[in-house]
C-alpha positions in Angstrom: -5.3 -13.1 9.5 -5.0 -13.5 5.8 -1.9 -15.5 4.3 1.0 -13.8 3.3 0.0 -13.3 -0.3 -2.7 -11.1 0.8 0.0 -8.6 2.6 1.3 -5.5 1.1 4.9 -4.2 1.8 4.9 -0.5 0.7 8.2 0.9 0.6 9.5 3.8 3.1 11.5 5.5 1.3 12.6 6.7 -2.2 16.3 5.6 -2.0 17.9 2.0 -2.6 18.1 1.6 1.1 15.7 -1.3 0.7 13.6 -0.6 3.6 9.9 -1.5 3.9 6.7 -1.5 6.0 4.6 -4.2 6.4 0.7 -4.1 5.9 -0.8 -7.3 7.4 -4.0 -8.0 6.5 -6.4 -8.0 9.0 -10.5 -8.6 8.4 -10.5 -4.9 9.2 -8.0 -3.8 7.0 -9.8 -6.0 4.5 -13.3 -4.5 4.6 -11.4 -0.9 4.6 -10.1 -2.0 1.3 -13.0 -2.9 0.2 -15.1 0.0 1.4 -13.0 1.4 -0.5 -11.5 3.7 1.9 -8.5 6.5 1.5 -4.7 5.1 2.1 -4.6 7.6 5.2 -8.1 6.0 6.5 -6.7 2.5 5.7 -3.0 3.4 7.6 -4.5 4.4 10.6 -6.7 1.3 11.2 -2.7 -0.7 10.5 -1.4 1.8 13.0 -4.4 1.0 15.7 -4.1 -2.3 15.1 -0.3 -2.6 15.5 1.8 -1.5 12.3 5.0 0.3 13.0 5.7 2.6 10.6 10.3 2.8 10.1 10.2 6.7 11.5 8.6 5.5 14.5 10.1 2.3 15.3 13.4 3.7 15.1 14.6 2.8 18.6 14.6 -1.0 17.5 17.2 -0.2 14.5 19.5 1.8 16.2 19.4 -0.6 19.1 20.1 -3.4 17.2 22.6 -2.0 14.9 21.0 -1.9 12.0 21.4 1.8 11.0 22.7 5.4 12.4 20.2 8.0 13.2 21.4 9.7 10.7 20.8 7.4 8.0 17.3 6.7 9.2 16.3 10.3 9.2 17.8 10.4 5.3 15.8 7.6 4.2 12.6 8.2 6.3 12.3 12.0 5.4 8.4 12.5 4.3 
């Protein structure tokens, strides 16, 4: 895995909620980069290899109190 300044943290919505995914850099990601390969093609090798996207790990923040459903459907609205 690359260091942290090789990550990217895209954000996940178009509000000033402040929420972000994480993209960690794998070798794979890395050569998908470089290929250079669509953002779709390059999201679903971070998805294979492990990346929850906000809309789908929503059980976690509503569990832990973070946010409402409500407020995660607002901000995660595609």
């Amino acid at each position: 895995m690359r260091s942290a300044a090789h990550n990217v943290a895209r954000p996940a919505i178009k509000t000033g909620w402040g929420g972000y995914e994480l993209l960690l850099t794998t070798d794979e990601i890395q050569a998908q980069i470089h290929k250079p390969a669509s953002e779709a093609e390059i999201f679903q090798v971070a998805q294979r290899n492990g990346m929850r996207i906000m809309r789908r790990d929503d059980d976690r923040w509503l569990a832990d109190g973070v946010t409402i459903q409500a407020e995660l459907l607002r901000v995660t609205k595609e």
